[in-house]
N, C-alpha and C positions, 0 to 999 in steps of 0.2 A: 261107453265113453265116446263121445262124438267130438273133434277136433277139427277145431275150425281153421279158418286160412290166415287170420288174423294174427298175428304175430304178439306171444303172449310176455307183456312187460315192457311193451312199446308205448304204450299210454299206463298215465298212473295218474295220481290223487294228491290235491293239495289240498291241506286244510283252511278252513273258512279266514276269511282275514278277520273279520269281525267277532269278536267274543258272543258263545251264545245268549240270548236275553236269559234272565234271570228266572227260575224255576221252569229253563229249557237243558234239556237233556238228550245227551249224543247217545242213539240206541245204536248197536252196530250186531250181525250177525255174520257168518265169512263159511265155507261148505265147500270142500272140494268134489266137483261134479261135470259131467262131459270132460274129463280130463285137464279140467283147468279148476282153479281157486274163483271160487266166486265171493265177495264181498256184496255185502249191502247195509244200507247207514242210512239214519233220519233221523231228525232232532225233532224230540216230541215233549209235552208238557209233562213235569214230574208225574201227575194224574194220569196219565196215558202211555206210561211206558208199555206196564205191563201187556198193553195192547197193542204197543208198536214192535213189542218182540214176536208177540203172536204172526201178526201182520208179517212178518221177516220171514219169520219161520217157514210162514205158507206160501211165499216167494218162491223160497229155494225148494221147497216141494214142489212147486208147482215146477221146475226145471229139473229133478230129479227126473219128475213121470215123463216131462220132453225125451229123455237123453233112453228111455224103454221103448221109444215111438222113432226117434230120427238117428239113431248110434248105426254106422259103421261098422262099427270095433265089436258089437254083441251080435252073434249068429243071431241071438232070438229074440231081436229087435222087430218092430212092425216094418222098419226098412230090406232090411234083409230079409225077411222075407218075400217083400217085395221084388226085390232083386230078382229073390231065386225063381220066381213064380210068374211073373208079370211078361214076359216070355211067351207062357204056352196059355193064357187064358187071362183078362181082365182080372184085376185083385181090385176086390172092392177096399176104400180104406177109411182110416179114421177120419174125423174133420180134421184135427193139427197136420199128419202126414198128408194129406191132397192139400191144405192149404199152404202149406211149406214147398211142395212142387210146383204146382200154380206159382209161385211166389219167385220159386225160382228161376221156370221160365220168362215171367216176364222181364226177370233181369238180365235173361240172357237174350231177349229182344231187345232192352234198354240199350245195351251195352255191345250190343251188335256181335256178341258171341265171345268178347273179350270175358265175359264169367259166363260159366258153361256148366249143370250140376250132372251131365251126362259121362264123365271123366273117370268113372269109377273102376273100368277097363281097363285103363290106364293107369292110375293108380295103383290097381293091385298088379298089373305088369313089370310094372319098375319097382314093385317094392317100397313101396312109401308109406307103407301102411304099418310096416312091420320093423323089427329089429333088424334084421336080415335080408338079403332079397330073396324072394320066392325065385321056384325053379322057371318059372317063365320071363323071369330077370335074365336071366344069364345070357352073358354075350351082345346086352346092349348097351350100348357105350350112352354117355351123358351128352351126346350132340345127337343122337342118332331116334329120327321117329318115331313112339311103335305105333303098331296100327289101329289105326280110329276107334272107334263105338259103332258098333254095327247095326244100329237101327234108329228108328225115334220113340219117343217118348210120346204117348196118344191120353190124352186126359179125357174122361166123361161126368163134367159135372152134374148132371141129372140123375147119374146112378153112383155119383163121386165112386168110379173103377179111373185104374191107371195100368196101360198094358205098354208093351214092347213091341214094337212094329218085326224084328229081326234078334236075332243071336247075336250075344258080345255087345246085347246093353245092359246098361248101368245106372245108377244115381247115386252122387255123392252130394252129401248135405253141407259135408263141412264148411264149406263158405259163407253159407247161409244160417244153419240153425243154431250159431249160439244169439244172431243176432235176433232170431225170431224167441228161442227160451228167453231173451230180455225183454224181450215187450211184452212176452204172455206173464212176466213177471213183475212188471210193471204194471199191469192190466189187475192182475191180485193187490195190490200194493194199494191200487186208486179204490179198487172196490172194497179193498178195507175200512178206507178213508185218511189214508197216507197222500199227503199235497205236497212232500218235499224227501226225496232220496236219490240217492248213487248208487248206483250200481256197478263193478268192475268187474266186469267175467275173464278175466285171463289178458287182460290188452285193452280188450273194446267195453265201454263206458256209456251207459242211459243217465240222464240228467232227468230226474221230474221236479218241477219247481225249480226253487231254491233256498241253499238256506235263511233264516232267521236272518235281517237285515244287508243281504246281497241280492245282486242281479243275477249270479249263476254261482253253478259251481266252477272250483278250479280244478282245473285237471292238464297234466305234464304229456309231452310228447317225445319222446328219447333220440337221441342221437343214435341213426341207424346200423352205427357197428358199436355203440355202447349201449345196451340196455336200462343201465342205471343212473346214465345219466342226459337228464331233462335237459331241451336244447329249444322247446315251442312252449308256452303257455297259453291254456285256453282257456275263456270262460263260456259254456253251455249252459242252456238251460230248456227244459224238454224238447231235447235233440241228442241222439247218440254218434260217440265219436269212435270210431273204429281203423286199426292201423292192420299195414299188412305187410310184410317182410319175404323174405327169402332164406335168410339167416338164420332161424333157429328148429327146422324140420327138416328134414330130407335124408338122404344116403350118400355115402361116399363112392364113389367108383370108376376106378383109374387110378386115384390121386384128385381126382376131381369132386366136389361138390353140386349135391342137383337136389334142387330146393323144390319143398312141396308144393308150391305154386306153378301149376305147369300151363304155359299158354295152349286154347285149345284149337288156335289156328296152326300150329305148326308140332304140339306135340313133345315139344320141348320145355326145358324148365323155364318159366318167365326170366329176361331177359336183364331186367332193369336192376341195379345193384343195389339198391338204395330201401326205401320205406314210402309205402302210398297210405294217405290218412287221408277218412272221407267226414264228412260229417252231413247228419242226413235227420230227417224231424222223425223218424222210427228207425230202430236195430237192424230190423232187418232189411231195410236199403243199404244203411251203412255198410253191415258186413258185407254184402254180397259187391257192392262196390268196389271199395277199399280193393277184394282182389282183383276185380274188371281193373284199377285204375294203376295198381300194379304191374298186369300186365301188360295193358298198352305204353305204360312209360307216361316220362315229362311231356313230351311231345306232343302224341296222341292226346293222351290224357286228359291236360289243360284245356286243347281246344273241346274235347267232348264234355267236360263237364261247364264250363263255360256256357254252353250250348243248353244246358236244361237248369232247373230252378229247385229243381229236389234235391241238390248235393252241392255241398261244396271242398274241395278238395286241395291240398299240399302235398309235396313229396321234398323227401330230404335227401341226400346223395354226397359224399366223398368226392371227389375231386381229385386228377389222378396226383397233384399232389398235400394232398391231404385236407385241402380246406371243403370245410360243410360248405354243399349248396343249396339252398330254398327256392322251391318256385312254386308259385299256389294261385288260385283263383282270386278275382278280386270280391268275389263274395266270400272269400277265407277269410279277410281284412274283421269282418264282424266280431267274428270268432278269438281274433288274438290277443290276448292279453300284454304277454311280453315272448320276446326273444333272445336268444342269444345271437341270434344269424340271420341277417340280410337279405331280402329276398334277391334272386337272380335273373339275369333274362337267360332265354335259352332259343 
């Protein structure tokens, strides 16, 4: 089970405004996998269902076999053994796990270290991984440091090996691989010959096409202390929108709440109270964004994505007296359908 940063029920699905054309049929398939529900849906001609099931099918297989390759959560995952190995000698690896690393660092050169997949140390430090905290939890309070990753991350594409420069490193994918299981599931879908579906992996959302007389799909963004309830409307289309929270992972300790987004400039749980949504023309910038924009905040945030042309991004935030805030990029504007809330300045 590999769990991602993404905050699962932050984005969701609205049905097509348009009635389907006439001898078109809504196929739908749904699999719970890397610890989330996954969905996936196309309208295919009566003649082609039974192929568009197929096609579905092979989707979600195709993200089962991800989740044996990039899981966390399975000692006898290709990651984990990574972990344990890449330390004392080069671990050669599969194409998906070195492509998903690579992938990762360059997000965390994008994003100037605000998403960082090296955090895995830390992670299982404070117990975030678990029900419980591990015994190397104890005694560290929810404001309080713990100490770094202790080495880098060395990649050799020539021999695709990935080693550990030092002791007390780590890789955690979650921020990144459910975004990348959507696009290798999308990549099935086209090679089927599927030109229109949705995909919702737990939050975060792949658009290919669209339906049968629309420009995009629609798809909801939640008010970030209600989950159920839509507060953005978007319309995408082959672009994935991915949201990222604080709110629904982490451990209690104190009395206090320390959300699974942890900033990795300072060690602590990200800062920002609110929900960061990114939307990006492949999953796996989205997800791994969404948490970079997270953790830097409105502030930061806006001005960095603002700054480059592969993302565009929103954040939504409470107010200390209760009113929703919105502040988003103006390449967001594309994106919006409707709202309930007013963009802000900040």
């Amino acid at each position: 089970m590999l769990c991602a940063c993404s905050a699962a029920g932050h984005t969701s699905l609205r049905p097509p405004v348009q009635p389907a054309p006439k001898d078109t049929v809504l196929v739908a398939r749904a699999r719970y996998v890397m610890g989330s529900p996954l969905d996936v849906r196309t309208f295919a001609h009566e003649s082609g269902q039974a192929a568009a099931v197929r096609a579905l099918e092979a989707a979600l297989d195709e993200v089962e076999r991800l989740d044996a390759v990039l899981s966390n959560w399975k000692q006898d995952s290709e990651l984990s053994r990574l972990n344990r190995a890449a330390t004392s000698a080069p671990v050669h690896c599969s194409t998906d796990l070195f492509d998903v690393i690579e992938a990762s660092l360059r997000a965390r050169t994008a994003t100037g270290g605000a998403f960082d997949p090296g955090l895995e140390p830390w992670t299982r430090a404070l117990g975030l991984r678990d029900t419980g905290l591990e015994t190397e939890a104890q005694g560290i309070g929810p404001s309080l440091r713990v100490p770094g990753p202790g080495g880098t991350v060395q990649l050799d594409r020539d021999g695709r090996t990935v080693s550990f420069s030092g002791a007390g490193t780590g890789l955690d994918l979650g921020g990144i691989g459910k975004g990348y299981a959507l696009d290798a599931a999308g990549r099935v879908l086209r090679e089927s010959g599927v030109r229109n579906a949705l995909l919702n992996f737990g939050g975060q959302v792949l658009a290919l096409g669209a339906p049968p007389g629309e420009d995009g799909w629609m798809v909801e963004v939640a008010d970030p202390g209600e989950r159920f309830r839509p507060v953005l409307r978007l319309r995408v289309r082959d672009a994935s929108v991915a949201t990222s929270a604080n709110t629904e992972r982490g451990v209690w300790r104190d009395g206090e709440w320390m959300g699974h987004v942890l900033d990795p400039h300072s060690g602590r749980s990200a800062s920002f109270q609110g929900s960061a949504t990114s939307v990006a023309a492949d999953a796996t910038r989205a997800d791994a964004y969404a948490t970079a924009l997270l953790v830097m905040g409105p502030g930061s945030g806006l001005a960095w994505a603002e700054r480059r042309e592969d993302v565009a991004a929103v954040f939504l935030e409470r107010d200390p007296e209760g009113q929703l805030q919105l502040w988003m990029t103006d390449s967001f504007e594309q994106y919006r359908a409707a709202t309930e809330v007013q963009r802000a300045t900040r």
